[in-house]
N, C-alpha and C positions, 0 to 999 in steps of 0.2 A: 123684100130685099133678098136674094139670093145670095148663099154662102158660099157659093162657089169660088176659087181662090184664097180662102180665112185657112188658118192653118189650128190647127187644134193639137192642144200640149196634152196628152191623157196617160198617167200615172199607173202602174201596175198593169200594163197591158197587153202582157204576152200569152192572157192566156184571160178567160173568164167573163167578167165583165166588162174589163175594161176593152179586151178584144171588143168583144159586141158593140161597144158606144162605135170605137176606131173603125169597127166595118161600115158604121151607120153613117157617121160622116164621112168616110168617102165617097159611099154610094150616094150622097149629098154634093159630091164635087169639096170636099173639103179636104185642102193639106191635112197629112194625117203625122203626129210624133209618136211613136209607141216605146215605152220606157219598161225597165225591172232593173233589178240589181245584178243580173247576170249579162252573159257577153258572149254569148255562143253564134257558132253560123245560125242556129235556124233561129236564132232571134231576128236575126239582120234579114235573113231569106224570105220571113214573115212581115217584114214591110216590102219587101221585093215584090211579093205576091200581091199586096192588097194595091202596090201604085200599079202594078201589070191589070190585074181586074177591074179597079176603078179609073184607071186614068187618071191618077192622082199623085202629088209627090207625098212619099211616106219614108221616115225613117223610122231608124231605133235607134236609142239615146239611151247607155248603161249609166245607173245613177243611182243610187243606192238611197232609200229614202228614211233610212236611220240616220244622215247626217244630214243636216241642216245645210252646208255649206254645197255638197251634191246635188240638193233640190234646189239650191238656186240657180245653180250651174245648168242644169239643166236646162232653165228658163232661159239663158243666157246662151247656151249651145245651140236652141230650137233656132234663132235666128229669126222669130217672129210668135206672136203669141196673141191669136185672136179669142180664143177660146182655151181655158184651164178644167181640166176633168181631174179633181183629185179622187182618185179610185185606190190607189196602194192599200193593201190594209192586209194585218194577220190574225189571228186566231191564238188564243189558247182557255181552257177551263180548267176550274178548278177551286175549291173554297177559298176566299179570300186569307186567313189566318196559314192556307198551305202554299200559297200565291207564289212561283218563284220572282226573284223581285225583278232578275235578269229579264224573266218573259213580260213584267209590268214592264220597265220602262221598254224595253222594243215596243210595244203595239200600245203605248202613250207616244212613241215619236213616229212611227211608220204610219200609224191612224190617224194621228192627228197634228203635232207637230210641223211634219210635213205640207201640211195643206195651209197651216202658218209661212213657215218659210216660201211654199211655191206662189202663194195670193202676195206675198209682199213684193216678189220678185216679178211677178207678172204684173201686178195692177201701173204702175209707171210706164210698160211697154203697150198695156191694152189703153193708156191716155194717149200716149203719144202717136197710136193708131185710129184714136178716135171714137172707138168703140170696145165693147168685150164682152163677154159673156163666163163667168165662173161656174162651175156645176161639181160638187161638193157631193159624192156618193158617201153617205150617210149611212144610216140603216135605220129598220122598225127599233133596232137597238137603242136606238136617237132618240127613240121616245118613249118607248119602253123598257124596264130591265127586268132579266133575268137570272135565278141564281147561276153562282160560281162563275159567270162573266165582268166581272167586275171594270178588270181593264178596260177589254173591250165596250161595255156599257158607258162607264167615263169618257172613254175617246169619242167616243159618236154621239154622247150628247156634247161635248165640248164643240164638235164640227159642227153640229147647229146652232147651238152658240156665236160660233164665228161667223158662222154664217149671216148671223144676221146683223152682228156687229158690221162686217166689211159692206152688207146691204145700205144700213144705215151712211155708212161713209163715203157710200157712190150713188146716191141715190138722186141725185142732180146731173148727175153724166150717165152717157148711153153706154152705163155699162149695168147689170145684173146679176147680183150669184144669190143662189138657190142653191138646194139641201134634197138631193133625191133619196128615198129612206126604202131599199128593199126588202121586203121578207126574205123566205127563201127560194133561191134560184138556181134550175139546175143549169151551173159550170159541172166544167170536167171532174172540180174539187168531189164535189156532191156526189156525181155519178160514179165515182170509184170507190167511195162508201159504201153504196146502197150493198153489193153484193156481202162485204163482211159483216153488213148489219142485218141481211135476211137471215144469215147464217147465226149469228146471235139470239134472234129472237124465235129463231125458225117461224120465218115469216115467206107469204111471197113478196115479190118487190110492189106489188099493191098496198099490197098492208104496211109495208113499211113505210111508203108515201104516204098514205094518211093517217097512220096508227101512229108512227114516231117524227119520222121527220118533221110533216108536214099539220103537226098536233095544235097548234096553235096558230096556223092561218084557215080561215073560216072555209076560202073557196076550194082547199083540198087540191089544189094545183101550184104548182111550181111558177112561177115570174120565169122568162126570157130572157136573156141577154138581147137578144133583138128588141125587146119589149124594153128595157132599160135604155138599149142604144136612143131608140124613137121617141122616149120621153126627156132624154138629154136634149135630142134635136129638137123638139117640140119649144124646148124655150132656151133655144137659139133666135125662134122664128121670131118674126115681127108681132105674129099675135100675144108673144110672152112679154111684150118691150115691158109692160106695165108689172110685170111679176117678178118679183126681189124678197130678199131676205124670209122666204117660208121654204117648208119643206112637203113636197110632193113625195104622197105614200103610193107605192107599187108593191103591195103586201097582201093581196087576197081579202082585205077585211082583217087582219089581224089587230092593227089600231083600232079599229072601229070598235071595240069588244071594250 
């Protein structure tokens, strides 16, 4: 079955991962939604770009994925929803007992919450289309944890969680959602780290790939956004029909350990 014409809803996408899925499926012939919480020209000039390259329609849809009712909205705005990529997600560390609680609930509702609200909002338009596919970026976090992550370790294993919950609940219709689990990947985020982190350790940016960053994925290389994009599309494809409710690691080996 070819995807060409499915339009795909992908969450936190102006930049990182989520770009990289949004490039994969246009270059797939896939409608593309690219969403964040901001509203600038070159968010909107950034779907410009990918429907001029791919020949595909692309927008950007501002929506802020701390509120529940904005992620539905969303779903609602796209005007179609074959495919859901929840990818929005933030960051922070920190010991649990110095936790600020402001930064717990943000990245319990922008991690995970969200991906509650947009499956419930999509899954009645992906029936009434007949088909769907949900893809649930995750992380090794999902299954692993680490100190002073806390938040984030709950949110992402809650996403798989759900994930397999809303599995279980469509698992009679041609729809599927799955749990992609990255280690670490260099986005832009990454790459503008490394230099204050050579300079912290006095390292070069070698050493700091595998000595720090990259200390706990086995293959000592960084995952792709293009490599993420291609695994989302992967089970899109008809070879995935049979594949629900699990979650696919892109981690170097990190799980494996």
């Amino acid at each position: 079955m070819s995807l060409q014409g499915k339009t795909a809803i992908i969450t936190g996408s102006n930049s990182g991962i989520g770009l990289g899925v949004a490039r994969e499926f246009a270059r797939a012939g896939v409608h593309v939604v690219l969403n964040s919480f901001s509203d600038r020209d070159e968010d909107h000039a950034l779907a410009a770009g990918i429907a001029e390259e791919f020949g595909v329609q692309a927008r950007y849809i501002k929506a802020d994925m701390s509120k529940g009712e904005e992620c539905r909205a969303l779903i609602d705005l796209a005007g179609g929803c074959d495919i859901l990529v929840n990818n929005a997600g933030i960051q922070h560390v920190a010991p649990i007992d110095e936790f600020p609680v402001n930064k717990w609930d943000a990245i319990i509702a922008i991690n995970m919450n969200s991906a509650f609200h947009t499956m419930a909002a999509a899954l009645p338009v992906m029936r009434q289309r007949g088909w769907g596919r949900v893809i649930n970026i995750a992380s090794a976090h999902g299954l692993r944890a680490s100190p002073f992550k806390a938040a984030y370790v709950a949110a992402k294993h809650g996403v798989v969680g759900m994930t397999k919950s809303v599995a279980l609940e469509t698992a009679q219709e041609p729809i599927t959602c799955n749990a992609v689990c990255p280690g670490y990947v260099l986005t832009p985020l990454v790459e503008a780290q490394i230099p204050d982190t050579m300079k912290e350790y006095n390292m070069t940016r070698e050493e700091v790939e595998k000595n720090v960053l990259l200390t706990r994925q086995p293959s000592k290389e960084f995952a792709t956004v293009e490599q993420l994009g291609g695994t989302a599309l992967f089970l899109c494809s008809d070879a995935a029909a049979q594949i629900t409710g699990t979650t696919i690691s892109v981690d170097g080996g990190w799980t494996a350990v």
